[in-house]
N, C-alpha and C positions, 0 to 999 in steps of 0.2 A: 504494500500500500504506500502510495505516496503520497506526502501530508505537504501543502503548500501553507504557508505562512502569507496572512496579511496583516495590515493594519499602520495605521499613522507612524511617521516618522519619528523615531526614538520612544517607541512605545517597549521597546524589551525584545523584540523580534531574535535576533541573532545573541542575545546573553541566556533566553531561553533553550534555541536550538543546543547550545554549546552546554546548559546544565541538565539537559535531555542525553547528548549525545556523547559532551565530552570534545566535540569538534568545534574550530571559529572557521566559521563559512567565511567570512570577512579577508579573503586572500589575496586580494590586491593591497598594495602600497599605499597607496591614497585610500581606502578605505580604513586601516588602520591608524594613517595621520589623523585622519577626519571624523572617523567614531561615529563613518554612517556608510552603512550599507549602501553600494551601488550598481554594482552588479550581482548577478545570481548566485549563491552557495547552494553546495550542497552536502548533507552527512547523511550515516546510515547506520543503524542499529540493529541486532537481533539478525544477520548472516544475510542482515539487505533485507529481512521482510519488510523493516520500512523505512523509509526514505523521507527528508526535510529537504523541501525547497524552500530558503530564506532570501525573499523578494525587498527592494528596495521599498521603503515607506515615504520618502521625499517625493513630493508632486513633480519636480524636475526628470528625475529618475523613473516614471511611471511606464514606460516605452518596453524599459528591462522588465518593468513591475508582469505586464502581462504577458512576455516573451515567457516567464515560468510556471503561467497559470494555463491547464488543460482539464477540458469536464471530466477526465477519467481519473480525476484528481481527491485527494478527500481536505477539507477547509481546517486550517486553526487560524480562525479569529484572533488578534492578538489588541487588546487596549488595555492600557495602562491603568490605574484605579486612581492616580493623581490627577489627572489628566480629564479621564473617561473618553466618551466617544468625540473624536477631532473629526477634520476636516477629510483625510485621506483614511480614517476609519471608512467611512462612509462610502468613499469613491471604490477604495480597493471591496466590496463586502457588493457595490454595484459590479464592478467587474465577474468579481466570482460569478452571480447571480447571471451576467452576460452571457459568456463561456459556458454554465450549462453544471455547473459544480452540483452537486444533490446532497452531501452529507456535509458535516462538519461540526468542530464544536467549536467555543470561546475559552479562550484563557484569559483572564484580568490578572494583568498582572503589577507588580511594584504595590503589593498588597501589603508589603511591611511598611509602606511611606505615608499609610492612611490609617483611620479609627476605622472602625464598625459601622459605624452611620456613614459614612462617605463610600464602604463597598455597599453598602444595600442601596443609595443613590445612585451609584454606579452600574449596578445590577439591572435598576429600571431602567435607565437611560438606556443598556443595550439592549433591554429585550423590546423598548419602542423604537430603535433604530432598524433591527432586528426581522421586526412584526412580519412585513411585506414579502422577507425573502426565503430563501431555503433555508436559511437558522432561526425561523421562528418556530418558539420551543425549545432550542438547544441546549445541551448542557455549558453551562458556565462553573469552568472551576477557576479558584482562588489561589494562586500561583504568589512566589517570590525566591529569585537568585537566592535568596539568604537560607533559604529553608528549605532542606530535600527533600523534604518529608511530600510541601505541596507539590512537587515538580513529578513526584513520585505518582502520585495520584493522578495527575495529568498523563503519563506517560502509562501506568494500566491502564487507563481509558484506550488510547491509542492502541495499543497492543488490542484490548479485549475488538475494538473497532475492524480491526485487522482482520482477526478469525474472522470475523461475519460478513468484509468488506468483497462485495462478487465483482468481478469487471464481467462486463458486456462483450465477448469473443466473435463479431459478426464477419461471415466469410469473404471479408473484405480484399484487396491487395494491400502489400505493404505501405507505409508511409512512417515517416521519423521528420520530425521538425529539428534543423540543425540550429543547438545556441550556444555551441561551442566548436572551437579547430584547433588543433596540433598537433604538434612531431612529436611524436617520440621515438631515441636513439634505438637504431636497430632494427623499429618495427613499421614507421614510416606516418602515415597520416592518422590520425583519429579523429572524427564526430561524436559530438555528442548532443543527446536531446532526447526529447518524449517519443513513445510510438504513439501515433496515431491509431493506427488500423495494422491488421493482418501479423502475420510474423513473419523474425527473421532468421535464417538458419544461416552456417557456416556451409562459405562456398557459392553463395547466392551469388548471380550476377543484379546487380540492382543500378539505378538511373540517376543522375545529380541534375537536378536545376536549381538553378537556369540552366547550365551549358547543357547539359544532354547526355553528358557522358557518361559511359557504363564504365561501373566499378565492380571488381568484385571483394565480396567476405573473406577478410583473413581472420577475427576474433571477434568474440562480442564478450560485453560484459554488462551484467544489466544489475543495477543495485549494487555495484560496486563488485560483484561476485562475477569470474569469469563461467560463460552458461554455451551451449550448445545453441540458444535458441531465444528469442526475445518476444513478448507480443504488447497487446495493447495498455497501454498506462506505464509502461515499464521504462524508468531510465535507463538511457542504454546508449553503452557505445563499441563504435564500431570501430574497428581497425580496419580502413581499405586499402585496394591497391586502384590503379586509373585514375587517381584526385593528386594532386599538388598543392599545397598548403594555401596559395597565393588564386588557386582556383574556387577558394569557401571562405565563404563569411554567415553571420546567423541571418535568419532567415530562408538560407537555403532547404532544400529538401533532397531525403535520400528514397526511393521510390522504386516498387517492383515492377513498372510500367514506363516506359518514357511518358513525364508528367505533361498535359495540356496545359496551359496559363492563360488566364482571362483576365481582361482589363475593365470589361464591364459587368458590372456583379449586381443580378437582383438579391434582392435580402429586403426578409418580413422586419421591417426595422421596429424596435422599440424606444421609443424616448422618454429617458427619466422622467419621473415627475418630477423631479426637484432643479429640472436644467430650466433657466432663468429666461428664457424667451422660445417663441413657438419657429419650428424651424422652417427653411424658405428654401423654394425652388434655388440649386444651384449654388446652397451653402457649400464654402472651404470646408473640407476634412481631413485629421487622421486616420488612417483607417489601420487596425491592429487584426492580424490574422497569425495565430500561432505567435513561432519568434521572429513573422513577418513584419514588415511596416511600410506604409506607401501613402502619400497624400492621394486628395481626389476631391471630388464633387460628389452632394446628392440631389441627385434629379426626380423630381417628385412624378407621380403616373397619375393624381390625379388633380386635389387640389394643389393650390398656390403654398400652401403652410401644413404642417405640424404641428397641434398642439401638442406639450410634456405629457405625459402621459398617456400616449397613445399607439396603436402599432398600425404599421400601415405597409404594403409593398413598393420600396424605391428602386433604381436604380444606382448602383454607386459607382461612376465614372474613375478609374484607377490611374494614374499617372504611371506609375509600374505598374506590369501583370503581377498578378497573386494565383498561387497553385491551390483554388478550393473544389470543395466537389462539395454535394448537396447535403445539407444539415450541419456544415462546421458554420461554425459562432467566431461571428464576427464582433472589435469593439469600436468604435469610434467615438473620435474625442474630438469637439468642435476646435475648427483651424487657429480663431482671434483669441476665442477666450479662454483657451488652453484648460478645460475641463471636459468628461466626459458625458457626450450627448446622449450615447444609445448603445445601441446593438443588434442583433439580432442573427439568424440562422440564414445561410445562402440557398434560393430556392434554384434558382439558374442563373448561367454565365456565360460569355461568349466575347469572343475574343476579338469582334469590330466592335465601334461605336454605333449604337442603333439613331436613327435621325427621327424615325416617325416611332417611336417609344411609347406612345398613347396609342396606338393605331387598335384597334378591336379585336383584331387577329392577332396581335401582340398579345395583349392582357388574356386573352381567353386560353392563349398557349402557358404563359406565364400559372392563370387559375388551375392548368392539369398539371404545371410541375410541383404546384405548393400543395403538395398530398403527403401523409404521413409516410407513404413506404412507396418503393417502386414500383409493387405489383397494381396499385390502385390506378399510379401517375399513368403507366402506358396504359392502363384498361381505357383509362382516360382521354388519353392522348390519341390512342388508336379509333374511337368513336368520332374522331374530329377529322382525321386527315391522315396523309402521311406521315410517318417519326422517322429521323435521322438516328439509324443504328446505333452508330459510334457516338453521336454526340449525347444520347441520352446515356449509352453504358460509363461514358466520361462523368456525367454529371451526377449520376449515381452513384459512383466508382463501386461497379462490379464486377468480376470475373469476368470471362468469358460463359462461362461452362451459366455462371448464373444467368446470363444474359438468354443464352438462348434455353432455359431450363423454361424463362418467363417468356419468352416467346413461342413455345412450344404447349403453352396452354389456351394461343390464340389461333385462331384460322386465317393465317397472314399469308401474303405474298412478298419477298423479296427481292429487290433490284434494284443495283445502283445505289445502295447503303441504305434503302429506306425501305421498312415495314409500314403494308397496307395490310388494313383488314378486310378479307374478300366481300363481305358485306357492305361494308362502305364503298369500296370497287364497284357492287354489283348495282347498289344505291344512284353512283355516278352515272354509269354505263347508261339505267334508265333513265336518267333524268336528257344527257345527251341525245339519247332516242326522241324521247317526247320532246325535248325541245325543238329537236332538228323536223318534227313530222310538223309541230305548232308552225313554226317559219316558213315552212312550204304551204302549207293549208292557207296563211295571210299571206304568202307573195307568192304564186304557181309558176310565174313565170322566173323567179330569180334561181343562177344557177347552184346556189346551196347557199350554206354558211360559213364562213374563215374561221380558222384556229382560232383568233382571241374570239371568238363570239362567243365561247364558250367558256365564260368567265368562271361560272360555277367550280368548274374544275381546277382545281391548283396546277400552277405552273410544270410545276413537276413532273407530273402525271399525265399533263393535256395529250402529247403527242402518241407517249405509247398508247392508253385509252383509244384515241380515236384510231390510231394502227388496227386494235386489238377489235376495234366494232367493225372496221372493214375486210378483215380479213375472217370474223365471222360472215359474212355475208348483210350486217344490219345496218352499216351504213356505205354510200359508194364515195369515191374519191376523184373526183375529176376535177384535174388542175388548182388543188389546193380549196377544192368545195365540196365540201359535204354535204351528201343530202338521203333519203331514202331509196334504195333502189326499184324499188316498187311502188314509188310517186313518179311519175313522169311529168317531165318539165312544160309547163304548153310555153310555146315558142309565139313569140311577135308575127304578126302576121306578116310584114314584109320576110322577116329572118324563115318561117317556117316554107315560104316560097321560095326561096334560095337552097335552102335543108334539100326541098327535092330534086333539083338540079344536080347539090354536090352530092347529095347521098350517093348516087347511082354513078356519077364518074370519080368516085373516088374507092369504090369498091372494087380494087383490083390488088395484083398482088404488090404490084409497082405503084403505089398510090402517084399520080400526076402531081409534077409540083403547081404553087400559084400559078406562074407564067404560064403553066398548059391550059392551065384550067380556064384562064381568063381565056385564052385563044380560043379553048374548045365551046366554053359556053358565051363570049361576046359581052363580058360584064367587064371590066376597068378591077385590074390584078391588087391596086389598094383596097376597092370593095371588097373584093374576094377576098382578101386576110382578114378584113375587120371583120366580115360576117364568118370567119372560120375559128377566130379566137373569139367570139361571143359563141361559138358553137363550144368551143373546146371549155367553155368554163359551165357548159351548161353538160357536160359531158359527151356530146354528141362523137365529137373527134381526138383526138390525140395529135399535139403540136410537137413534134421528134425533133425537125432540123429547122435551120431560114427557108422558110417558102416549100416546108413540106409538112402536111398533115396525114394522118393514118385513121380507120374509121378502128376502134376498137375491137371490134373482132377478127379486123384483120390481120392487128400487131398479136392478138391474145394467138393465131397461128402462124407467127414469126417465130413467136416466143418459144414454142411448143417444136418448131425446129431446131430451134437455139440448143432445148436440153437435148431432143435427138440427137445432134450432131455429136454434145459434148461428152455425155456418155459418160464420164468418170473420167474425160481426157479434155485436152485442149481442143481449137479447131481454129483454124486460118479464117480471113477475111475471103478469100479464094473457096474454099471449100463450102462458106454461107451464102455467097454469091451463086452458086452453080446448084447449093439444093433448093434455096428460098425461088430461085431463077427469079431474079433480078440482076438489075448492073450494077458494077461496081463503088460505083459513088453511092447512089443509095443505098449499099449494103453498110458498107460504111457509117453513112448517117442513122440507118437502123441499130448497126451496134453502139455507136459511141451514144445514144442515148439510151440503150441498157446499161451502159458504163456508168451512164451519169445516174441511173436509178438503184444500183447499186447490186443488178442480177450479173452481170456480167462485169469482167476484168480484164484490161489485157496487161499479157505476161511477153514482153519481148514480143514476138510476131504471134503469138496465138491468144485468144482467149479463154477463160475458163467462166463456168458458171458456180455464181455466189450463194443463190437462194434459188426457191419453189417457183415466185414468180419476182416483176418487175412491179 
């Protein structure tokens, strides 16, 4: 168990840990001048069962304060009895409360410096500081350096804590938040810091960011005890090799995955009640993540303000990326007035600047990531649209094996990184249908509908979808319009008089170019195109080359020679000229527009065939 220490500046923090353990966390130079803690300590008692993190109490120092604070953490409250509760009581007891802390007890200490009546004053005052958080109720014991006896008491408590204290073991990847670096002679780099999630064995390969680089395990040691094996809540450090001392600093991360970084971070924010004005679109921030730290912005989703007191979904614009994944607790500390604003749990993140952040498609995606557990969020998610595989298994941080364990209780389709649910697919398909029969039923004569008219459909989806209706037979495709192929288009009465002309001389195997055509039927070869590309968009022909069109069922037995020929082999432009018997030029312009549709290929002098059809 590892027991983090808060509380105001010289309230007894590190003279406590030292007549608990025996150890002065206090290992800097300048903390020893100065007889104030300022960076992290840490000791261990009982073969490492448990462990003191002693955090700086100084408001200046607050940055370090919460670089040692993690919710798999267990709380000792630390205020003085001369004193009672201060200013940075307060602040550090909201932090805990941020981060996600659940257990804890109070020690009051410098109890030999008061009477009786000033600890039972003292008493109230913390249990109404107290009231609101996860130490309302708590035990408060009555401590003093002078006297072993109370320190004693304090410390069975801990102990007896310990037996009963469970960590939460979920089949996460690894993560370790880096708040310490160095060499040591021999053995080469060491981290150290909290695990997050998952464990670590000897011999791992594992990922450092920022830079990316894979490190592998030579030692661990967690509690101060060298172990086989590290997991969640546990201090722990690593011996690597693949890191160079001048490559890590704290706030870095050691990770079983090469870690994602996102710069724009939703989070369910909470704001103190007791922060001294309502906060405003686009307030300065510190933002505290682990032994991270990174200024920013918060951008409001909906009103102009925050009231204290209240929780709401922002966005927090990051100036550095931050490696979070969903449910780590965030702290942030207002920019100007250097106290702390709020906090709260990261629902999603993403690594552009969003512009339209209010957009309704936004927030309704945002409402299915802010779900208690994963399985709920994609139930969620998948009812709405398509979900990007990767970015949700990122923001969940799941396994693999988890990821499709929750996918495999859905009736999804796969492709191109994103889970559809065939239902919703199938949901689209009709709606596509019916739309497309509605728009011919009001315009008979138009020749279909275009891709974006089909706005219903997510961008993502439009192309294959409408692929996937025409190659059912339910919707047709001519020249980028879609329509029913079992509505026939009525034609303008001048166009449907000219239809009967080219109908009948263009049904040949050599379809006539314009120039013949105008010769052979005595119309002016500009009319002739325009009335053959309003033909072609209403499906009637097929536009191949300049100034050649094909009637559709005459290419659909080109086509059908094309596979003859190719067979499982190549075939020359020579060999489709002499079976299709046509000339050479338009053999030509007949394949290079299979080329350009994507059924055929050419390979050096021959072609091959790519698909079923064109």
């Amino acid at each position: 168990m590892i027991v983090t220490l808060a509380g105001h500046v010289d309230h007894g923090k590190t003279s406590l840990v030292r007549a608990l353990t025996g150890v002065d966390t206090d290992r800097l130079a300048e903390e020893k001048q100065r007889g104030l803690t300022i960076d992290l300590g840490f000791a261990y008692i009982d073969q490492g069962n448990i462990g003191f993190v002693d955090v700086p109490g100084h408001h200046k120092f607050i940055h370090n304060m919460v670089a040692g604070v993690a919710s798999h953490q267990y709380a000792l409250l630390v205020v003085a009895a001369d004193d009672g509760p201060m200013p940075q009581s307060k602040e550090h007891l909201d932090i805990l409360n941020l981060v996600g802390i659940q257990q804890g007890v109070i020690a009051l200490t410098k109890c030999d410096r008061v009477d009786q009546a000033r600890i039972q004053t003292c008493r109230e005052e913390i249990a109404a500081m107290v009231a609101a958080s996860f130490l309302a109720g708590a035990t408060i014991i009555e401590t003093s350096t002078e006297d072993a006896t109370s320190t004693q008491v304090l410390l069975a408590h801990l102990r007896q804590q310990c037996e009963q204290f469970q960590q939460t073991d979920k089949a996460e990847p690894f993560r370790l938040a880096i708040d310490r670096s160095f060499n040591v002679r021999g053995a080469g780099l060491v981290v150290t810091g909290t695990v997050h999630s998952g464990k670590v064995k000897l011999d791992d390969t594992l990922h450092h960011f920022p830079s990316q680089n894979s490190v592998r395990v030579r030692s661990i040691r967690a509690q101060d005890n060298t172990v086989d094996e590290a997991g969640p809540g546990d201090r722990c450090a690593l011996n690597l090799s693949g890191l160079d001392l001048d490559d890590v600093t704290r706030g870095d991360w050691i990770c079983a995955e090469p870690p994602p970084s996102f710069t724009q971070i939703t989070t369910n924010l909470t704001v103190l009640s007791g922060f001294p004005r309502p906060v405003r679109h686009w307030t300065p921030v510190h933002i505290y993540y682990a032994t991270s730290h990174t200024t920013g912005r918060i951008a409001l989703l909906d009103d102009e303000r925050i009231t204290p007191g209240s929780q709401t979904l922002v966005d927090l614009v990051c100036d550095e990326p931050l490696c979070v994944r969903h449910a780590d607790q965030l702290v942030i500390r207002d920019y100007s007035l250097d106290v702390t604003l709020g906090g709260g749990s990261v629902v999603f993140a993403s690594q552009k600047h969003t512009r339209r952040r209010r957009q309704a498609s936004r927030l309704t995606q945002l409402a299915h990531y802010n779900q208690p557990t994963a399985t709920t969020s994609l139930t969620s998610l998948l009812s709405n649209g398509p979900v990007n595989v990767e970015e949700f298994r990122a923001i969940w941080h799941l396994t693999t094996l988890e990821l499709n364990t929750l996918l495999a209780q859905h009736n999804v389709l796969q492709f191109a990184g994103l889970a559809i649910d065939r239902a919703y697919l199938k949901a689209l398909q009709d709606a596509a249908v019916k739309l497309t029969s509605a728009h011919q039923a009001d315009e008979p004569s138009s020749p279909g509908m275009k891709i974006n008219d089909f706005k219903e459909i997510p961008i993502v989806l439009r192309q294959r979808l409408l692929n996937a209706l025409v190659k059912a037979g339910e919707l047709s495709n001519a020249a980028g319009h879609y329509r029913l192929p079992t509505q026939a288009i009525s034609l303008p009465n001048n166009l449907a008089k000219t239809w009967l002309l080219l109908e009948a001389a263009l049904d040949k195997q050599q379809a006539p170019s314009t120039g013949d055509l105008a010769k052979q039927l005595q119309i002016p070869q500009k009319q002739i195109e325009t009335d053959l590309k309003a033909l072609v968009k209403r499906g009637y022909v097929v536009h191949i080359a300049n100034h050649r069109f094909y009637l559709p069922r005459r290419l659909d037995a080109l086509a059908s020679e094309v596979k003859r020929l190719a067979d499982g082999r190549g075939f020359s432009v020579k060999q489709f000229r002499d079976s299709a018997a046509v000339g050479r030029n338009v053999a030509i312009e007949i394949l290079e527009y299979f080329d350009s549709r994507g059924f055929t290929r050419r390979q050096d002098n021959e072609r091959i065939v790519l698909k079923d059809s064109y």
